[in-house]
N, C-alpha and C positions, 0 to 999 in steps of 0.2 A: 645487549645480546644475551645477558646471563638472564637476563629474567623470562627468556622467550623459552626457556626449557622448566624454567624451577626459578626458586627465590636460590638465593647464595647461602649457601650454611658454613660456618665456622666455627671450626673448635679453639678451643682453649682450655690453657692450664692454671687454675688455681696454685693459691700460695702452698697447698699441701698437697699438689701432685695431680689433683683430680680432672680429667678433661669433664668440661661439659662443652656440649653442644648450642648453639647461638643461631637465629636465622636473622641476617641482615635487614635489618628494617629498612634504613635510609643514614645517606650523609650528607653534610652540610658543612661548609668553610665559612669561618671565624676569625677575624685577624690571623688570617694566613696559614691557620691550622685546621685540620680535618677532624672532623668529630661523626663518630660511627655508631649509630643508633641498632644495637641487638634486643633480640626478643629469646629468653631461652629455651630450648627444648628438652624436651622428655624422650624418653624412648617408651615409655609405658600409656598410653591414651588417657587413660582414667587423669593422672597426672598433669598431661597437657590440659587437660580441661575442667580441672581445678587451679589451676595456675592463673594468677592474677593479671600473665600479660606485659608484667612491668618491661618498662623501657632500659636499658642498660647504655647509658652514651659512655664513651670513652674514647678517648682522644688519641692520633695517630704522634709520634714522634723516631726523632733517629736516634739508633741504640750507637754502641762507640764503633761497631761494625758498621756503620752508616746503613743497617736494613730500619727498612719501616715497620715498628711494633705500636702497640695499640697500649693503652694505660689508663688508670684509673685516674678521675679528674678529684685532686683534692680539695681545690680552691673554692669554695662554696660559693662563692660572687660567682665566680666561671661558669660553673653549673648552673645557676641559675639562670646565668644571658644567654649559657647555649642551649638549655630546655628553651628557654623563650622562641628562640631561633627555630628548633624542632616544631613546638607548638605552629607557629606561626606555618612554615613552611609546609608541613606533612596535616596542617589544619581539615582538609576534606579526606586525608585518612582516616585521622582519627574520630571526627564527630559521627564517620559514618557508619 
């Protein structure tokens, strides 16, 4: 229903404070875990469209609060089966 008005935007905070802005690309479950595909955003246009695009996945888990926070994926094998997974899945996004 979220996408029937707008894509989903998400912010977040960097390690030194900083929000930026995120527009939900897609997600996709992987042994049992959620993996959330962001695109960044600009506030400034020029910006946005000089920006490469890049895919940002990072992975859902429970903080000691039991909320669902999102993390950066260190394990390099990981990342690469859950690109695979993205590729595959969001395949006629991206080729087109």
């Amino acid at each position: 229903m979220a996408n029937e008005y707008g894509n989903d935007i998400i912010t977040l905070t960097d390690e030194s404070g900083t929000e930026l802005q995120f527009e939900h690309f897609g997600s996709v479950e992987m042994d049992g875990t959620i993996y959330v595909g962001l695109i960044e955003l600009f506030d400034d246009p020029k910006k946005q469209l000089e920006s490469d695009g890049t895919l940002f996945i990072l992975k859902t888990i429970e903080d000691d609060a039991g909320e669902e926070i999102l993390v950066t994926i260190d394990d390099d094998d990981e990342l690469a089966r859950v690109s695979r997974v993205f590729e595959e899945t969001f395949e006629d996004l991206i080729l087109d």
